[in-house]
N, C-alpha and C positions, 0 to 999 in steps of 0.2 A: 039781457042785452049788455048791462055795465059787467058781467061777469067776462061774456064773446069778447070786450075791447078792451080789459084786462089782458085776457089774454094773448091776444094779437098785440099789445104793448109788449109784454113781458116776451114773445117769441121777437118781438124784430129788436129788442136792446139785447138778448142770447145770439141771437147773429152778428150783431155790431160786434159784442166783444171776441167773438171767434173769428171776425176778419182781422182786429187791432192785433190779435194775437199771432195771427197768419204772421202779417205785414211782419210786426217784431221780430221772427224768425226767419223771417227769408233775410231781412235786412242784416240781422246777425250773424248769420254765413255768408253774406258776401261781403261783410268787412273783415271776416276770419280768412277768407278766400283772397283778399285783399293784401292783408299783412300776411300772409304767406308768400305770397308774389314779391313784393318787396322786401320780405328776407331772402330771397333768393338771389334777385336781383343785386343787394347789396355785398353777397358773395363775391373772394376774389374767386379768378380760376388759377389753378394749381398745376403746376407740373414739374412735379420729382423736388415736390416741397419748395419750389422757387414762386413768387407771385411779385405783379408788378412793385408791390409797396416792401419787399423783400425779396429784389431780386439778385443776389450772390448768396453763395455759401460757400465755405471750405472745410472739407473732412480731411485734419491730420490724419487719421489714422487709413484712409484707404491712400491719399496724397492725391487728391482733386481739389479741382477749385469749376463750380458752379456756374454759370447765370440764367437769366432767361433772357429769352430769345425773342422775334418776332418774322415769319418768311415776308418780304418783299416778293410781291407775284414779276414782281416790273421784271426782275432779271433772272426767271423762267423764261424766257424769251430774250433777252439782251445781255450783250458780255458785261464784265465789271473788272476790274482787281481788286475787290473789297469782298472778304468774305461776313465778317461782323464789324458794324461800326456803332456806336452808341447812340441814339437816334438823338438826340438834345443841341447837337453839335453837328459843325458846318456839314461832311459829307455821311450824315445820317440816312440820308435818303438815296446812296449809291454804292448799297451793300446786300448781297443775298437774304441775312439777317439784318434787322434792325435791335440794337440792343438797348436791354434796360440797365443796362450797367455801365459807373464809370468807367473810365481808364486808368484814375489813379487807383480808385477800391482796385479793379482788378489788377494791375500791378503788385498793388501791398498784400492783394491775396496769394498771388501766384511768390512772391517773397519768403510767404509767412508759410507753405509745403515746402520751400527748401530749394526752389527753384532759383540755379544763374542767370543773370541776364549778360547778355554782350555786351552792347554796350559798344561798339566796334563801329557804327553807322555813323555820319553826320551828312549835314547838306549839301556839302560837298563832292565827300567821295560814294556817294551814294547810285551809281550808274556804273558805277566800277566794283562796287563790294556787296557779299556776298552776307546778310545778317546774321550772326553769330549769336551765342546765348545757348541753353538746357533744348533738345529736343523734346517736343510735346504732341503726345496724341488725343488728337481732338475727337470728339463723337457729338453727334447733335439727336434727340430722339424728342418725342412728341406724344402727347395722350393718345392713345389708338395705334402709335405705333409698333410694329411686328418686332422690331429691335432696336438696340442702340447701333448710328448707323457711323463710320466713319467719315470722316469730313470728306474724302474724295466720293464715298459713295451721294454724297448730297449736290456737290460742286463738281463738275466734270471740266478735266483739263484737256485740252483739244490734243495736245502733243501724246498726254495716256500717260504722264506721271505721277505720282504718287506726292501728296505734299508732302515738306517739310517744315513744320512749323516748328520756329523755334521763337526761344523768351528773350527777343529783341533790348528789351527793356525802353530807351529811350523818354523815358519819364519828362525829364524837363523841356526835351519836345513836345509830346504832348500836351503838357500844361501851357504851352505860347501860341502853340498854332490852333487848338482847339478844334481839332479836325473831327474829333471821338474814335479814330481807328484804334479797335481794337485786336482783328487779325484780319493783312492784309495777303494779297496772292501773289504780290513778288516780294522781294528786300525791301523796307522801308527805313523811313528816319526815323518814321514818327511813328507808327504802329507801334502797340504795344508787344506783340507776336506777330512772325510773317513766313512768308514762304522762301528758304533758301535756296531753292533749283532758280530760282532768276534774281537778276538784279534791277532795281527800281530800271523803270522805262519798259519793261520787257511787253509788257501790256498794253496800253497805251501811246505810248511812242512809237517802241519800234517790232512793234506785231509781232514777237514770237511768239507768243500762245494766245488763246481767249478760255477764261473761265466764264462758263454759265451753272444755273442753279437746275439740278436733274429736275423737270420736271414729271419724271417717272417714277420718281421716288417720294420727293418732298411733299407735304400737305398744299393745302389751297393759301393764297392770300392771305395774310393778317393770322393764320394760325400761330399760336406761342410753341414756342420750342425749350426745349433745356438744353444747353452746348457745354459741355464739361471737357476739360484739359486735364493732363497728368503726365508728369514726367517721363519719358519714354525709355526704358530699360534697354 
């Protein structure tokens, strides 16, 4: 009998520890399961080497200047004259993109490839002139997307023109008004880049065109984009 209750001890402390041991191992993959998760999560996202805590770049040697991007869903559906503004600043939120980039960084990027600025705009005769500075060709692309697209392919102008975005400059503008435009869709003051086929008002004033964001083209909502510039030959 003392031999039978030995051994019925001895089997149910051999089962204890093959459950303690169970438990320890499950437990231990799912805090592996765990800190996996949260190294991912604490991942930026990336597109064309831009990320929000590094968002510019500029390559001398192709003559680009970088940023990242953000689509506004709002103006797939309603006009604007803002194609990129710096989201931090007053009209961040009345732009196709919303940007993660200064206006002075990109300024002193677009400076530092060799780009002029005009320089030609003020507050005054800005309804009358037409902004001046280096032509630049924009492109905006995105993870998943099929190409780099031009900026009219992403922004449709209702009239069917083609932009002209040139390197406004405007710098001490921008730094007083704090607006963040960094390219607008007619002439501006204060834009850092803008569109030379109109002149300030033409949009909002006095309606000769409306730009909208294709929504046949561009990603969903809150996708990050890349929008690169480059001197236009």
């Amino acid at each position: 009998m003392k031999n039978v209750l030995k051994l019925i001890m001895l089997t149910v402390v051999a089962v204890g520890l093959l459950l303690a041991a169970g438990c320890g191992a499950k437990t231990e993959i799912k805090d592996q399961s765990s800190s996996q998760a949260q190294s991912t999560t604490n991942q930026e996202e990336t597109v064309n080497g831009l990320t929000k805590s590094n968002p510019l770049k500029v390559d001398k040697q192709a003559g680009t200047v970088s940023f990242l991007a953000q689509v506004n869903g709002k103006y797939l559906f309603e006009g604007t004259r803002h194609a990129v503004v710096f989201a931090d600043e007053s009209n961040g939120e009345k732009a196709v993109f919303r940007a993660f980039a200064k206006p002075e960084d990109f300024y002193n990027d677009l400076m530092e490839i060799g780009a002029k600025a005009g320089n030609n705009m003020t507050l005054q005769n800005k309804e009358k002139t037409h902004v001046g500075g280096d032509a630049l060709d924009v492109t905006v692309t995105w993870t998943g997307a099929n190409k780099d697209y031009k900026l009219d392919e992403v922004i449709k102008d209702s009239n069917g023109k083609a932009v002209d975005i040139r390197f406004g400059g405007n710098l001490k503008n921008a730094q007083d008004k704090k607006t963040g435009c960094l390219i607008c869709l007619d002439s501006c003051p204060v834009g850092i880049t803008s569109n030379a086929n109109y002149t300030y008002g033409a949009v909002e004033k006095r309606n000769e065109v409306k730009f909208i964001g294709n929504k046949e083209v561009l990603p969903a909502d809150g996708t990050l984009v890349a929008v690169t510039l480059k001197i236009k030959k």
